[in-house]
TIPARO-346711 format. One record per residue: residue in one letter; x, y, z of N, C-alpha, C in turn. Coordinates in pm, whole numbers, padded with zeros to 5 digits, always signed. Layout:
<kolzas>
aXYZXYZXYZ;...
</kolzas>
This chain:
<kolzas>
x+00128-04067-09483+00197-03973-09394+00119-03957-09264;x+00205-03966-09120+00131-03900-08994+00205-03804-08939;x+00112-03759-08861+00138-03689-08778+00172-03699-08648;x+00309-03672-08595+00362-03761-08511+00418-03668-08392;x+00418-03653-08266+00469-03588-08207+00530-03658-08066;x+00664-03586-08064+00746-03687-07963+00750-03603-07848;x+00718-03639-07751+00720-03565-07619+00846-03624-07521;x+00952-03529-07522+01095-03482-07492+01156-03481-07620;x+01248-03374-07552+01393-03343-07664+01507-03400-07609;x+01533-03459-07540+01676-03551-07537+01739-03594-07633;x+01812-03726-07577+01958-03815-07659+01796-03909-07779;x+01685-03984-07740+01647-04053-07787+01516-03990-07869;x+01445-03884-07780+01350-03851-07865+01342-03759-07982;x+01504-03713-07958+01561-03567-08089+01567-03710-08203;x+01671-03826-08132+01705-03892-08224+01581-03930-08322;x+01468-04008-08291+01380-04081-08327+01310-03969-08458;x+01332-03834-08420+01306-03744-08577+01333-03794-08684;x+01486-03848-08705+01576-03896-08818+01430-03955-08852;x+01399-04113-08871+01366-04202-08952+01206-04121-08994;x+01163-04046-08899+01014-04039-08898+01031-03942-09000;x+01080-03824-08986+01105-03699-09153+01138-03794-09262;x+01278-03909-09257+01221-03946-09361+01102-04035-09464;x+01047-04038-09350+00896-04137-09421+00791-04008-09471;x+00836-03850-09463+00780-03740-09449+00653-03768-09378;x+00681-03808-09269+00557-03753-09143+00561-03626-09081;x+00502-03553-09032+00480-03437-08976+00536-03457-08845;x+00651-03435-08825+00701-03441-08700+00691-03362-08608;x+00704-03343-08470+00673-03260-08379+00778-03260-08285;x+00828-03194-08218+00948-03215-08114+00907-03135-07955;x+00873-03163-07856+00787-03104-07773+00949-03156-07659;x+00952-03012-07606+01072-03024-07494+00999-02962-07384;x+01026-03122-07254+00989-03031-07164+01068-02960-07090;x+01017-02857-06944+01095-02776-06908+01276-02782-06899;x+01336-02925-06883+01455-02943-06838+01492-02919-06982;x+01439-02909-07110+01513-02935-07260+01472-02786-07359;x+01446-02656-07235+01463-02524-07306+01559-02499-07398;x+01698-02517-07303+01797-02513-07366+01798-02549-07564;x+01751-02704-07543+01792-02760-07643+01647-02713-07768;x+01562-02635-07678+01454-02581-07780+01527-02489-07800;x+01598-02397-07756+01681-02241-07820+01728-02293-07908;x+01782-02391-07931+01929-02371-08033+01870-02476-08165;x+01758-02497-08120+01669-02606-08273+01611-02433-08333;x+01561-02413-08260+01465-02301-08331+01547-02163-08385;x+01709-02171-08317+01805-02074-08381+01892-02131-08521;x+01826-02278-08542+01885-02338-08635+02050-02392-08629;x+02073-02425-08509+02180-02481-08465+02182-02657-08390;x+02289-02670-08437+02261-02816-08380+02213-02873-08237;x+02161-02990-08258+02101-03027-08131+02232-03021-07993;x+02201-02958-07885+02335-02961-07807+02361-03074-07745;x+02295-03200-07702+02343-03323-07651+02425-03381-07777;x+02360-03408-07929+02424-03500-08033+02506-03393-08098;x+02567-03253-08083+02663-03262-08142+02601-03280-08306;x+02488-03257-08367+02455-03292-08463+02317-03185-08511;x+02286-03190-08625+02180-03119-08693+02018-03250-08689;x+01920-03139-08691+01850-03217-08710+01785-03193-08790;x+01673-03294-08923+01634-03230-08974+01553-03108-08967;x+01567-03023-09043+01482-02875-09074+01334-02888-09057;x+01317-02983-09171+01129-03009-09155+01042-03027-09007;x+01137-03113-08873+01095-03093-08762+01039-02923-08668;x+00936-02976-08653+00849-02831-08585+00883-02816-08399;x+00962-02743-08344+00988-02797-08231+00884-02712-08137;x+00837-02707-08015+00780-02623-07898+00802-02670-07775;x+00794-02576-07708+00861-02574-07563+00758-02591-07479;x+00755-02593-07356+00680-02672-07255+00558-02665-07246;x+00534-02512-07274+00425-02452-07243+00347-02467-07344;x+00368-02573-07467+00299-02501-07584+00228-02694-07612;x+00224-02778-07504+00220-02898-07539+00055-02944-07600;x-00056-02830-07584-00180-02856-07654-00152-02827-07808;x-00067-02727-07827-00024-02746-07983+00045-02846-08063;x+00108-02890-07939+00215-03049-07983+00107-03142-08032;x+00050-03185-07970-00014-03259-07945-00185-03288-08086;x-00215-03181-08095-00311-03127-08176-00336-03190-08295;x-00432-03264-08288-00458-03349-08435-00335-03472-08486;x-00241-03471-08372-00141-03572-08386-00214-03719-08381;x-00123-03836-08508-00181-03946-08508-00116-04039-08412;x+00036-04026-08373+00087-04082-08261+00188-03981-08177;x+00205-04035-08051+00242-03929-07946+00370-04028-07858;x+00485-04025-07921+00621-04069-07864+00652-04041-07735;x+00625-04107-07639+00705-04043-07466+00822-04126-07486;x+00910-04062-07438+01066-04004-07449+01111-03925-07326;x+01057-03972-07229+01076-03925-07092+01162-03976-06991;x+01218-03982-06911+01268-04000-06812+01195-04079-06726;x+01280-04216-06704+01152-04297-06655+01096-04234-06516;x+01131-04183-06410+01122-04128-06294+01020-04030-06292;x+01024-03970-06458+00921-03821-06474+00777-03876-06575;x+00826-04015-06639+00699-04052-06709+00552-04025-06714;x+00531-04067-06548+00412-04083-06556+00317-03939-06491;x+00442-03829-06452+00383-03701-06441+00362-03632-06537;x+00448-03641-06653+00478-03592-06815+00264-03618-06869;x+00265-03782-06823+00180-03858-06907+00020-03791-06869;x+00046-03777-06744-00097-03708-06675-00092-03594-06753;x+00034-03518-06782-00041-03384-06923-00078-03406-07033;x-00036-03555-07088-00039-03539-07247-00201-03602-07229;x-00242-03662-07119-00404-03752-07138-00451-03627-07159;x-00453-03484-07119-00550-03425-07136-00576-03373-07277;x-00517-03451-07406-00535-03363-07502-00508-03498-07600;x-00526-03629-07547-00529-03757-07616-00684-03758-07714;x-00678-03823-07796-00803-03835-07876-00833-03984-07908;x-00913-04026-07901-00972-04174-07925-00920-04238-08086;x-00837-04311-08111-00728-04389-08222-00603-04324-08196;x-00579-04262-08115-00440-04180-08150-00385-04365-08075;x-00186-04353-08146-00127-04442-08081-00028-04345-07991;x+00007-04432-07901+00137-04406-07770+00229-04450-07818;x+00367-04425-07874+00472-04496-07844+00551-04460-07707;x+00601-04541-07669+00724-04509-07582+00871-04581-07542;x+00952-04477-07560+01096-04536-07574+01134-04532-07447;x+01084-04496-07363+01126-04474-07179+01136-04642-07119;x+01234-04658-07071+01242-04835-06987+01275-04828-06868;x+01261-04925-06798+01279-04948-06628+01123-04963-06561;x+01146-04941-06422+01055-04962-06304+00977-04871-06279;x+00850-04843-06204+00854-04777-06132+00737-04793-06071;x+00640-04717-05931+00540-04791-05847+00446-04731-05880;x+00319-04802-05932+00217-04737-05915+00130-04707-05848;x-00012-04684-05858-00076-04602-05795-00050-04614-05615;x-00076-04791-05632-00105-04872-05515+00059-04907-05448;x+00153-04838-05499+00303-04869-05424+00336-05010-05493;x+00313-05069-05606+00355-05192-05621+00435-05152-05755;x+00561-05183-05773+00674-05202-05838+00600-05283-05975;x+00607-05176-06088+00574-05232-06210+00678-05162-06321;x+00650-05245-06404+00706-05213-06531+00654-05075-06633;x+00692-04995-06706+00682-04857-06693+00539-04857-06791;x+00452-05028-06903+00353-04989-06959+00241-04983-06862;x+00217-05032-06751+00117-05005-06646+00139-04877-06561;x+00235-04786-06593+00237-04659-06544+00131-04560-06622;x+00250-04604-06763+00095-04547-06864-00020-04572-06863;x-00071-04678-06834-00180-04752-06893-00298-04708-06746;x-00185-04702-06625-00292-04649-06527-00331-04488-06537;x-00266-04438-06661-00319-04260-06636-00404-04249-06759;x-00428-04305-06827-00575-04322-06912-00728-04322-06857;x-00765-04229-06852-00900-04197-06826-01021-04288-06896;x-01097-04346-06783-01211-04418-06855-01255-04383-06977;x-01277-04299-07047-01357-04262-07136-01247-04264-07261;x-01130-04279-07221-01041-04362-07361-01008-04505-07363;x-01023-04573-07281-00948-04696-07236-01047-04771-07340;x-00918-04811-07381-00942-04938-07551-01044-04847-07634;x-00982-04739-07645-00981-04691-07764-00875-04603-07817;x-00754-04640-07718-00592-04601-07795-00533-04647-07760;x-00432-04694-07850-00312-04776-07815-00180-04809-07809;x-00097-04853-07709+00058-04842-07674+00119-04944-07760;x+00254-04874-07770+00347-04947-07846+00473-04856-07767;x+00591-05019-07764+00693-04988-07658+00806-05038-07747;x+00921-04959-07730+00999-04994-07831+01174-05010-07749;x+01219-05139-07797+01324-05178-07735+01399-05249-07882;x+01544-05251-07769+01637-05328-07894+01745-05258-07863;x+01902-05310-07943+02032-05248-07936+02023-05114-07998;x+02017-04975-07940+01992-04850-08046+02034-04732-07964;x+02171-04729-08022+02215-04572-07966+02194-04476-08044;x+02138-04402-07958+02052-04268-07992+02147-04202-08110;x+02261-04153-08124+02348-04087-08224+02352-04169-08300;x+02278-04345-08314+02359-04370-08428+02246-04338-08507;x+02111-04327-08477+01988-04322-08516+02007-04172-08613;x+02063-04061-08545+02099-03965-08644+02179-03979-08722;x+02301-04097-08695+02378-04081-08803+02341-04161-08910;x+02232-04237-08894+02160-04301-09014+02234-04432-09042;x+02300-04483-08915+02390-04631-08907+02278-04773-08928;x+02288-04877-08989+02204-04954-09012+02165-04999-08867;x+02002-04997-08867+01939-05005-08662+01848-05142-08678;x+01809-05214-08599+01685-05310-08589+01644-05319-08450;x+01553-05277-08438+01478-05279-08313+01324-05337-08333;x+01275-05324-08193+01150-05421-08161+01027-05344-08150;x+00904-05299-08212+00786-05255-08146+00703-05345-08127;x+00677-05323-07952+00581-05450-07864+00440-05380-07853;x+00356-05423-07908+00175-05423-07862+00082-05512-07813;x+00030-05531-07771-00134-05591-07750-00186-05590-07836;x-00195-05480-07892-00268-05431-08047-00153-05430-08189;x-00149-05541-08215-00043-05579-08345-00064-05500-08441;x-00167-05442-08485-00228-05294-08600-00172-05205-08543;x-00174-05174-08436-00082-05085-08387+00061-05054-08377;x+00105-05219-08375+00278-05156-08397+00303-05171-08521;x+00200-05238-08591+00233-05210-08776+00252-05048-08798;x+00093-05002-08752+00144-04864-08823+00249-04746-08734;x+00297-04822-08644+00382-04731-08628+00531-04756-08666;x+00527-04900-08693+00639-04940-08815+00616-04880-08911;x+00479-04851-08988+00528-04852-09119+00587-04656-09089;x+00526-04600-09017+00546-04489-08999+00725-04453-08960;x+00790-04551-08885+00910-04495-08893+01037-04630-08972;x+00999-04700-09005+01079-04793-09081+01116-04713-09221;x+01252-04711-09203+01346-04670-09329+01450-04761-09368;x+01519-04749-09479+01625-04895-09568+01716-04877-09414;x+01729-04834-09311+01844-04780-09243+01793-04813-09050;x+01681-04766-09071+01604-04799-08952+01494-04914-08913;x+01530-05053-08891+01443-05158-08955+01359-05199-08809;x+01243-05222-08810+01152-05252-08710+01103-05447-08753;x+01080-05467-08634+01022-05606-08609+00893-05592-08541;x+00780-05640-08528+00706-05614-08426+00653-05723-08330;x+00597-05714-08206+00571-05853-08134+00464-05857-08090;x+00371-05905-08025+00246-05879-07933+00316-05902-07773;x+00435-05961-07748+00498-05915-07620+00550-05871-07571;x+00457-05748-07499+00514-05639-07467+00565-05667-07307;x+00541-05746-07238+00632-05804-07103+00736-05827-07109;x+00795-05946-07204+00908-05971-07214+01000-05861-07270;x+00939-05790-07370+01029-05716-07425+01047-05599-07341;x+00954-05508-07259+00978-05448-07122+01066-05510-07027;x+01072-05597-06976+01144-05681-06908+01278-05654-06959;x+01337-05740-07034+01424-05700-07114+01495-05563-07138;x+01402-05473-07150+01421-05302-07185+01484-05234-07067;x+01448-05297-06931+01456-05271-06784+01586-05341-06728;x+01538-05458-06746+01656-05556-06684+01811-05549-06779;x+01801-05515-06853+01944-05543-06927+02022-05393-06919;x+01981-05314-06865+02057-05200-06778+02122-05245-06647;x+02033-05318-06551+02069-05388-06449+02237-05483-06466;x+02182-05623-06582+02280-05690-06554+02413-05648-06621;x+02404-05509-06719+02514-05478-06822+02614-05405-06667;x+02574-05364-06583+02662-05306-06421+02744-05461-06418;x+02684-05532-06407+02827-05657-06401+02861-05685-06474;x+02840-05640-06665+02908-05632-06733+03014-05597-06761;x+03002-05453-06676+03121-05313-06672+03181-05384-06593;x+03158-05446-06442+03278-05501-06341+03361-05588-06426;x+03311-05687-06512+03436-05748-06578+03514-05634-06673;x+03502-05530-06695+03609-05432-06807+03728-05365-06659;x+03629-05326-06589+03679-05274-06424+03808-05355-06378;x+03789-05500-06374+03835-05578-06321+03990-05571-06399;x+04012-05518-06554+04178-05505-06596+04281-05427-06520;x+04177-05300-06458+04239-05246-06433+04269-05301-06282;x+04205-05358-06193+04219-05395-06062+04316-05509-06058;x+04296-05619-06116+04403-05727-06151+04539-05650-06248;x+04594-05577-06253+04742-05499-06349+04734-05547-06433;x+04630-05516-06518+04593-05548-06674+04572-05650-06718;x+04512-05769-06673+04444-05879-06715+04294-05852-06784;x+04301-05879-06895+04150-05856-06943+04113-05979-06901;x+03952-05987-06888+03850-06031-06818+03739-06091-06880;x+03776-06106-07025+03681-06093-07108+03593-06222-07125;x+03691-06347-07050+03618-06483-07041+03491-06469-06921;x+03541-06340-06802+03452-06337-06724+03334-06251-06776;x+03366-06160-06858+03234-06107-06878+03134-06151-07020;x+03214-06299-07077+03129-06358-07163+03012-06481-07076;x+03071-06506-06966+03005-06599-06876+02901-06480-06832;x+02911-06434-06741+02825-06294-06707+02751-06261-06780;x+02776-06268-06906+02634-06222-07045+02548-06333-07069;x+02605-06474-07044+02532-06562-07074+02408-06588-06931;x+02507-06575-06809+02420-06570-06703+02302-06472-06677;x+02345-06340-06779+02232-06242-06715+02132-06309-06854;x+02147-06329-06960+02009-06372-07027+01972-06459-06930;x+01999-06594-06934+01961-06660-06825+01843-06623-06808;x+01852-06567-06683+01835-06486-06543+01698-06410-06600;x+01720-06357-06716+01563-06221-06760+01503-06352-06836;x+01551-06419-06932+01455-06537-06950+01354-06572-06853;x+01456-06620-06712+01330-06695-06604+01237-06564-06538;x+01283-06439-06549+01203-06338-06491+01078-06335-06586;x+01127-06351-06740+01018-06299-06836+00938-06345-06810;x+00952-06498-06827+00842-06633-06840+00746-06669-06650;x+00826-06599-06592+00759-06566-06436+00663-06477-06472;x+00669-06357-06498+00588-06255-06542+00501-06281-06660;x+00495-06355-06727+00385-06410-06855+00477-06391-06986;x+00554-06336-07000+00545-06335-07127+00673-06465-07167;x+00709-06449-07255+00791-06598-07385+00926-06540-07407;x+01000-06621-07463+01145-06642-07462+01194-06553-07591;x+01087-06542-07704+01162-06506-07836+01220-06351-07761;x+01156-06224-07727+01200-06134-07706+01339-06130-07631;x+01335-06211-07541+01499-06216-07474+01586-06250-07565;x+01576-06399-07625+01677-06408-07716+01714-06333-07839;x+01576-06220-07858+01628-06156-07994+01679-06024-07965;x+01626-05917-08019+01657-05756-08018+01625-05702-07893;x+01551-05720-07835+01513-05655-07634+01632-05681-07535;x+01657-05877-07600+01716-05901-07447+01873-05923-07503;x+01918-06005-07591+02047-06060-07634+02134-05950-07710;x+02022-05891-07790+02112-05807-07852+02136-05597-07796;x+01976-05586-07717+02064-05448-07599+02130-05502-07508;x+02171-05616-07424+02241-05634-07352+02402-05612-07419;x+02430-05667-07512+02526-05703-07572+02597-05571-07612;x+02493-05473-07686+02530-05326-07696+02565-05235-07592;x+02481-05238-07481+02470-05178-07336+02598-05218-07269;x+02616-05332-07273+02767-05354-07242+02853-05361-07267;x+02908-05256-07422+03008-05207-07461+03048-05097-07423;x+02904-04996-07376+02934-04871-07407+02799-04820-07298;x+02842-04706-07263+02729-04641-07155+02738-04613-06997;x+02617-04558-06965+02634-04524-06853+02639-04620-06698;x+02611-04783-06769+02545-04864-06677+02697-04926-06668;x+02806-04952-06840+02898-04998-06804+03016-04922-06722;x+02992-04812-06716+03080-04724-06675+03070-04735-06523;x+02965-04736-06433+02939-04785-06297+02991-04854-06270;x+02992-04993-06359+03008-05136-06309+03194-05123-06325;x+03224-05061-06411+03394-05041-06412+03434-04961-06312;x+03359-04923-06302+03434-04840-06178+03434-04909-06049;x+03317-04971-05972+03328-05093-05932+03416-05185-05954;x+03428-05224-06038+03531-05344-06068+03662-05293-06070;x+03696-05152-06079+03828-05138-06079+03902-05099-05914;x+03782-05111-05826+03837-05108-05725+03766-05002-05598;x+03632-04907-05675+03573-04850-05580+03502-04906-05501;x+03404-04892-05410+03326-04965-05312+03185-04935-05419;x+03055-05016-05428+02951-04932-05526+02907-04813-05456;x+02906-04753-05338+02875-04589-05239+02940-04546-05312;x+03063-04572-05339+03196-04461-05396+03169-04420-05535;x+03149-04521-05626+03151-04519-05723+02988-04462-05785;x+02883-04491-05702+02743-04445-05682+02764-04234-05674;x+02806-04240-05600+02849-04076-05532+02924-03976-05606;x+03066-04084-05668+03118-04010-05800+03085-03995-05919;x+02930-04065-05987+02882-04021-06079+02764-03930-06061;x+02750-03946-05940+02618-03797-05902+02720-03693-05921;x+02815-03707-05820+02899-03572-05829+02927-03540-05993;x+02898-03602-06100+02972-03565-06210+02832-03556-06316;x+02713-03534-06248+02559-03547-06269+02524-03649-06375;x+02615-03751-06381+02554-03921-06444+02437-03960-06373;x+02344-03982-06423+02237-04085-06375+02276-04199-06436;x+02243-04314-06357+02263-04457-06445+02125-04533-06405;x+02063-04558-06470+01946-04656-06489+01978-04759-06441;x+02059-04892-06451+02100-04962-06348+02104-04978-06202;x+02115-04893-06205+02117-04924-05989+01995-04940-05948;x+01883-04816-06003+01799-04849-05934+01699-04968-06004;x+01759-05050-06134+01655-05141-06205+01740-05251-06156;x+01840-05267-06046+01877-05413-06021+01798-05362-05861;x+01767-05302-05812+01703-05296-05693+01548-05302-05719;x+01481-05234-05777+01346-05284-05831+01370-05433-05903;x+01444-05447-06003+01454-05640-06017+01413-05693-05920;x+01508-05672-05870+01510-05790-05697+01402-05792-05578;x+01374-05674-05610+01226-05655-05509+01107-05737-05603;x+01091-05703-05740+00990-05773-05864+01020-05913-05801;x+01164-05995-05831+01207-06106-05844+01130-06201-05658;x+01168-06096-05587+01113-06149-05465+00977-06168-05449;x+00915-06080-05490+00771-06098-05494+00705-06174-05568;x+00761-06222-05656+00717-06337-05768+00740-06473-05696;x+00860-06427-05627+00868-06624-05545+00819-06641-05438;x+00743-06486-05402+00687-06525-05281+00498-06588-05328;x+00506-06551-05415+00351-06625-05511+00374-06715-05570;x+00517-06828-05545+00549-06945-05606+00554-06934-05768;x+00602-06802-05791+00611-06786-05968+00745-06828-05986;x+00843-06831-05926+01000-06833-05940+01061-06906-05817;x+01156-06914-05800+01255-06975-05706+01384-06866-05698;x+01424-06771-05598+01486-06662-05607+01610-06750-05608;x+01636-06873-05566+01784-06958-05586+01801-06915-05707;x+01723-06952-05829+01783-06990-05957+01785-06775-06032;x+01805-06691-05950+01875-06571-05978+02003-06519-05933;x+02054-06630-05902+02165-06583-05835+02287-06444-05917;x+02291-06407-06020+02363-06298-06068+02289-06190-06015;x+02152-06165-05997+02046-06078-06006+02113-06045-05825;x+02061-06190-05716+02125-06132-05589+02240-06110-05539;x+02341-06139-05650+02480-06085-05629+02509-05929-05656;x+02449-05910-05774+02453-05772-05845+02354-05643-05761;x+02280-05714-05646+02221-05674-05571+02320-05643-05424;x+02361-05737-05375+02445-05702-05295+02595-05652-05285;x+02631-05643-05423+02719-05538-05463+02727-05389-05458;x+02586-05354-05500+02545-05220-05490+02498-05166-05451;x+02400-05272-05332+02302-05223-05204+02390-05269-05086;x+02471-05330-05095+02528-05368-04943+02688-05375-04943;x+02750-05328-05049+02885-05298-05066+02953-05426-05049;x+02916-05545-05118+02975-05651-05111+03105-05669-05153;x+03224-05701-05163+03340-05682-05287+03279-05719-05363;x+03333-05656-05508+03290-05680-05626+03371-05832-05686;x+03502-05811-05707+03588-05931-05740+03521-06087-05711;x+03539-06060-05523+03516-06178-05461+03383-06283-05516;x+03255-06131-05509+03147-06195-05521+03151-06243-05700;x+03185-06159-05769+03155-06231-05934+03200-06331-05910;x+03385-06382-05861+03410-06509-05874+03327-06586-05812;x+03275-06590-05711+03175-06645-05635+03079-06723-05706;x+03014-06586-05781+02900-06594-05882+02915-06676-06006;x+03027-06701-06066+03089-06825-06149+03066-06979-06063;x+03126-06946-06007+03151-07100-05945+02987-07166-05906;x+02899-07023-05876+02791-07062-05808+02665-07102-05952;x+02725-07007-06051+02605-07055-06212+02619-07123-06271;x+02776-07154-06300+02817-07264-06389+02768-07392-06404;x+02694-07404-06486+02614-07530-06491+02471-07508-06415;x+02420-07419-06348+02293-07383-06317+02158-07354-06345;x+02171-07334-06513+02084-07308-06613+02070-07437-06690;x+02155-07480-06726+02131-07615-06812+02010-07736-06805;
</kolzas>
């Protein structure tokens, strides 16, 4: 049994309770300020208010202020943050880290560190570790097809934990692996970041092909958005293997199979349909603020493409052979038509990867 404490109460880190109570670990539920709310109504014994659902009882929850108690003799420490708020969250939890504790984190996408350079979100962490812990605790990043409600509803899951330190994503497999919740683990944690980031990005031109029935008077699209799925692996393949890491993570649970999920359902496909059904991306950008959607997508195909550029400008890549990546870019940064350019974007991949 550990002792485990997840720092946020959201859609993913309420979820991630399920498997861990049942391995009876000592769970912890630490909400920060934006997730009061959802600390009132755990601690009034009412269901969680995003899932619409109960959580288990045995979970101990505390609110913002109380995060040296969260934290306290805990054997691993879940961030479950908002990628944008990560690495301010992370500067509180170092102060109360202990030498073996592990990190997990379910948070994906971009963001710049110290020095303004566009990284992937484990060097956010990894830069707020204080000398006097560094390699002596260790991260584990967890990706794969996994919607948060299904995780409570106890739906059969398989996902990925990525380390450096392979002892490390053992025991935090063995710590949340249940007959229901099944873990794999990898030592590549690039690709499978990559992957975790980028497949929010290309699932927005996923949604333009669902968009597109309604813009064409009901033609489904579905040949276009099986080409489009094949092009965006593609595409994070050659990013991965630019960036160091290997192919298994794309083709398995990180890259083939959240893409595949992500673009049934969510906030990234819902952009891209709306796009495709005929808004400009400003329009369609503006009407999900107005309706307080954030979508992870927009801004991880604009960090992509900035990553993607900077890699070919160090002769790691050839920005030709991304072409979905700079289409899906100038769709949503420069209001390209959507229609025009996907067809475009067919004619221009087909046979490009081979």
């Amino acid at each position: 049994m550990a002792k485990v404490t997840i720092i946020g109460a959201g859609a993913m880190g309420s979820a991630l309770v399920m498997p861990l109570t049942r391995n009876d670990n000592e769970v912890r539920l630490w909400g920060s300020p934006l997730d009061d709310e959802i600390i009132d109504a755990l601690q009034a014994g009412k269901n969680h208010p995003k899932h619409k659902f109960p959580l288990p009882k045995e979970v101990k929850t505390f609110y913002s202020t109380q995060m040296k108690e969260a934290i306290d003799g805990a054997d691993i420490v879940i961030m479950a943050i908002t990628s944008d708020a990560l690495g301010d969250v992370f500067e509180q939890v170092v102060l109360y880290l202990q030498p073996g504790m592990i990190i997990g984190s379910v948070t994906k996408g971009f963001n710049s560190d110290h020095n303004g350079n566009i990284v992937l979100l484990p060097e956010i962490l990894k830069e707020r570790v204080p000398e006097v812990l560094k390699d002596k605790i260790s991260f584990v990043f967890v990706a794969g097809p996994c919607k948060a409600i299904e995780i409570l509803w106890e739906v059969p899951t398989s996902v990925t934990y990525a380390s450096t330190n392979i002892e490390a994503a053992k025991s935090m497999q063995k710590a949340a692996m249940t007959n229901v919740y099944r873990v794999n683990v990898t030592t590549d944690v690039i690709s499978t970041e990559l992957c975790a980031a980028m497949k929010n990005a290309y699932c927005v031109g996923l949604g333009m092909a669902e968009g597109f029935f309604k813009r064409e008077k009901g033609y489904l699209h579905k040949n276009t958005k099986g080409a489009l799925f094949t092009f965006a692996l593609s595409e994070m393949a050659i990013l991965a293997t630019a960036l160091g890491g290997t192919l298994a993570p794309v083709y398995g649970l990180p890259g083939a199979g959240d893409l595949e999920l992500t673009g049934e359902a969510g906030r990234n496909r819902m952009l891209g349909e709306a796009i495709g059904s005929g808004l400009s991306a400003s329009q369609a950008i503006t009407k999900m603020k107005d309706e307080g959607i954030t979508v992870e997508g927009y801004p991880a195909i604009n960090f992509g493409y900035l990553v993607a550029k900077e890699l070919a400008k160090h002769g790691k890549l050839e920005i030709e052979r991304l072409p979905l990546l700079k289409g899906l870019y100038e769709i949503l940064y420069e209001d390209a038509p959507a229609y025009e350019s996907v067809e475009h974007l067919l004619q221009k991949c087909t046979g490009a990867y081979s």
